[in-house]
ZAMARGU-4260 file (C-alpha; in steps of 0.2 Angstrom, whole numbers, plus 5000, padded with zeros to 4 digits):
<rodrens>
0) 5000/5000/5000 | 5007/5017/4994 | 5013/5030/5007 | 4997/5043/5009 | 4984/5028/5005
5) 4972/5025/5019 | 4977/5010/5031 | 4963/5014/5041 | 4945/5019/5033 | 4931/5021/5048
10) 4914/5026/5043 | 4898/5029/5055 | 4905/5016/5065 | 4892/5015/5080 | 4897/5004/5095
15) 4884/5002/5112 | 4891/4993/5127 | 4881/4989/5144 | 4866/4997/5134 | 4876/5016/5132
20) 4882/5022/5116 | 4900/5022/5118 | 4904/5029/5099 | 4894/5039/5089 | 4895/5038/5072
25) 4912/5038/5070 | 4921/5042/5052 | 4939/5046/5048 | 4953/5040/5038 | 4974/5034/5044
30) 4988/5037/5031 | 4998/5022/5028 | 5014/5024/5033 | 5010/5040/5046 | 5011/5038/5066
35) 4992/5045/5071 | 4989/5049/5089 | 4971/5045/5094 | 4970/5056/5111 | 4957/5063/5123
40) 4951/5059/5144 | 4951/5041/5150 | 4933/5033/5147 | 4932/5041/5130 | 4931/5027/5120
45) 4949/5026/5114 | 4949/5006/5117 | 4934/5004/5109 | 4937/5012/5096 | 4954/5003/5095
50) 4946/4986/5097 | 4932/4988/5083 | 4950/4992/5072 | 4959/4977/5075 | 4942/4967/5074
55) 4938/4959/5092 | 4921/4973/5095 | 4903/4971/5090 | 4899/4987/5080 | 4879/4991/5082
60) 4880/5000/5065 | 4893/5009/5052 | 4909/4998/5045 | 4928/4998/5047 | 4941/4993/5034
65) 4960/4991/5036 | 4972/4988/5024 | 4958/4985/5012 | 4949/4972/5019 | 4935/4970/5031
70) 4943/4974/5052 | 4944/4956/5059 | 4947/4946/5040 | 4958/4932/5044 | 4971/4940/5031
75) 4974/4952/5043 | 4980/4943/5057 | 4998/4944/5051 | 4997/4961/5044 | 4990/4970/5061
80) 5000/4970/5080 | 4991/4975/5094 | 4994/4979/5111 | 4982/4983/5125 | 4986/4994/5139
85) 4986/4977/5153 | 5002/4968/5148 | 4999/4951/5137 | 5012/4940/5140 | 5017/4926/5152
90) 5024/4932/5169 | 5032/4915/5172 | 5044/4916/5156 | 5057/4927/5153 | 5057/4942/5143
95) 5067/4931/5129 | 5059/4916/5132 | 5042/4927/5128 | 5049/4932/5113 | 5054/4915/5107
100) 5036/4909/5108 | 5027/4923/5104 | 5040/4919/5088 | 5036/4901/5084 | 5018/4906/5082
105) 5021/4922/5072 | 5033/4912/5061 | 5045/4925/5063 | 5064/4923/5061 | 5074/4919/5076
110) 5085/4938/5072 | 5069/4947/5075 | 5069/4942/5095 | 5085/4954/5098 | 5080/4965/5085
115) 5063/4967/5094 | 5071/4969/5112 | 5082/4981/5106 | 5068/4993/5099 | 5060/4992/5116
120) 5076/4995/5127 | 5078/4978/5136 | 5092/4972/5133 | 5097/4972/5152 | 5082/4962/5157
125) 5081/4950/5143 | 5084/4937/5154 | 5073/4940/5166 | 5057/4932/5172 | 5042/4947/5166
130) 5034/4945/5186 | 5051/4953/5191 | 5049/4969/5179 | 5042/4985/5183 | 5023/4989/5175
135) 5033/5001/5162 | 5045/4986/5158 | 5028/4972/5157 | 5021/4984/5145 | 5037/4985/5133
140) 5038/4968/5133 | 5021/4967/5126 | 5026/4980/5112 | 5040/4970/5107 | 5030/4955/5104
145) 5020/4964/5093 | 5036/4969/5083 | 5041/4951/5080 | 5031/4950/5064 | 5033/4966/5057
150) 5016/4971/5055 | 5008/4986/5042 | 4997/4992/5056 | 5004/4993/5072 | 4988/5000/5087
155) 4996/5002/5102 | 4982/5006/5117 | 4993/5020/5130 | 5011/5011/5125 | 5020/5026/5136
160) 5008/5023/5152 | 5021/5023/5167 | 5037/5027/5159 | 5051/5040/5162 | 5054/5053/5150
165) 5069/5045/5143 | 5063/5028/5139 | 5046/5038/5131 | 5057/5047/5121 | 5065/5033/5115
170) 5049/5024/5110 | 5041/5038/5101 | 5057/5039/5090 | 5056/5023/5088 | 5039/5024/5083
175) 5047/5036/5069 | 5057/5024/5063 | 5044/5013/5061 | 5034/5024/5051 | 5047/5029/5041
180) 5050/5010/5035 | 5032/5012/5029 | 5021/5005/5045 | 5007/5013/5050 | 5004/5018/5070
185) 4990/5020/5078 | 4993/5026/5095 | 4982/5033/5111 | 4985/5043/5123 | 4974/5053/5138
190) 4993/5064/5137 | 4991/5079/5126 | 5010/5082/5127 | 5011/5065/5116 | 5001/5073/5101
195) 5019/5083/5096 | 5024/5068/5089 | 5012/5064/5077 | 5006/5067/5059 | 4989/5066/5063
200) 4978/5067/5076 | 4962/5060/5083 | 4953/5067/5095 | 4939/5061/5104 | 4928/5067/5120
205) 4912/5056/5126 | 4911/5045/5112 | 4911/5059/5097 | 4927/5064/5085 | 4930/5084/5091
210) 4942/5083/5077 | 4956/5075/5063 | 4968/5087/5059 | 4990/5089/5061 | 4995/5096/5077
215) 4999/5114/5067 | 4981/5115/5058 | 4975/5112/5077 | 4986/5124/5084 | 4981/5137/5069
220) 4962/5134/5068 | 4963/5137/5088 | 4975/5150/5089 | 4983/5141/5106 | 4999/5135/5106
225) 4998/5123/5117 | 4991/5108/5113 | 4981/5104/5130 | 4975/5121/5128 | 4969/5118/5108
230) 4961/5102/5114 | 4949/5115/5127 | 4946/5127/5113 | 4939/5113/5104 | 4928/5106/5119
235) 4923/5127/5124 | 4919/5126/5103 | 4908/5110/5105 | 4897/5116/5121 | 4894/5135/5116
</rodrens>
């Protein structure tokens, strides 16, 4: 899929939970190949709306396509990486030992484990069982499975949650790389500081999409220079 294409293509996607609407009518567009931040308050609907993406949410109405087929299709299952904000991997294993398995079943190469533990900084932990890591370190463990396959779509669901401004750093230009090699990132975030380093970006407030624009249209159709500050102007916009 050409660079600028649409990886992602969400149209009046509709989802109700517990008898609530949780999104409403939902329709926007991710470049292939561009790192979109999908930010706004916890309770949102960010993981829904991440979940109806990758294919494992009931939608009530409207439909979601990645990489040109249906969200969910079995040819996708190879071509999309996810990972949720509670760590999925095996606390009793090592972080190397997660990343062979997690390997097998990918049917990824065997270089792609060091590879994979390098993008996420744990080199010095490779070795050791994931219930001795810190919550930040669980949750990079989980990020590099993800990276095992090399996936075209990579939705990652508050990746930065409990790290140090070192290691967040590190990831986002990690992220960039990615992105550059032609993989397509979604990523979510209730941190408004997080929106500088994307292309696009997402935001969302009680279920509706406020708006879908670059950080610098955001910052010029608000007149704020701060982001956080952007993302009230819009909210102060919505309620007048």
């Amino acid at each position: 899929m050409a660079v600028g294409a649409a990886a992602v293509a969400v149209q009046g996607l509709h989802v109700r939970r517990g008898g609530r609407p949780v999104l409403r009518g939902l329709s926007f567009a991710v470049a292939a190949g561009s790192v979109t931040g999908l930010l706004g308050p916890s309770g949102c609907g960010k993981t829904t709306l991440m979940r109806a993406i990758v294919g494992v949410q009931k939608v009530e109405g409207g439909w979601v396509e990645v990489l040109g087929a249906a969200a969910g299709s079995p040819p996708l299952r190879a071509r999309v990486g996810y990972v949720t904000q509670a760590p999925s991997v095996y606390r009793d294993l090592t972080v190397r030992e997660n990343l062979r398995y997690f390997a097998r079943v990918l049917g990824a190469p065997h270089e792609r484990i060091g590879a994979a533990i390098g993008t996420v900084a744990l080199e010095g932990q490779a070795e050791q069982v994931v219930s001795s890591l810190s919550g930040g370190q669980s949750a990079r463990v989980s990020l590099a499975t993800a990276l095992l396959g090399e996936p075209d779509l990579l939705v990652l669901d508050e990746p930065t949650v409990g790290l140090d401004p070192v290691l967040r750093r590190d990831l986002w230009g990690a992220f960039r790389d990615l992105a550059a090699a032609g993989t397509t990132l979604l990523v979510s975030s209730h941190v408004m500081e997080e929106a500088e380093h994307c292309d696009e970006l997402l935001l969302m407030r009680d279920g509706d999409l406020l708006a879908t624009e670059s950080p610098a249209s955001l910052r010029a159709r608000t007149g704020q220079e701060q982001l956080d500050q952007a993302f009230l102007a819009l909210i102060e916009e919505r309620e007048a």
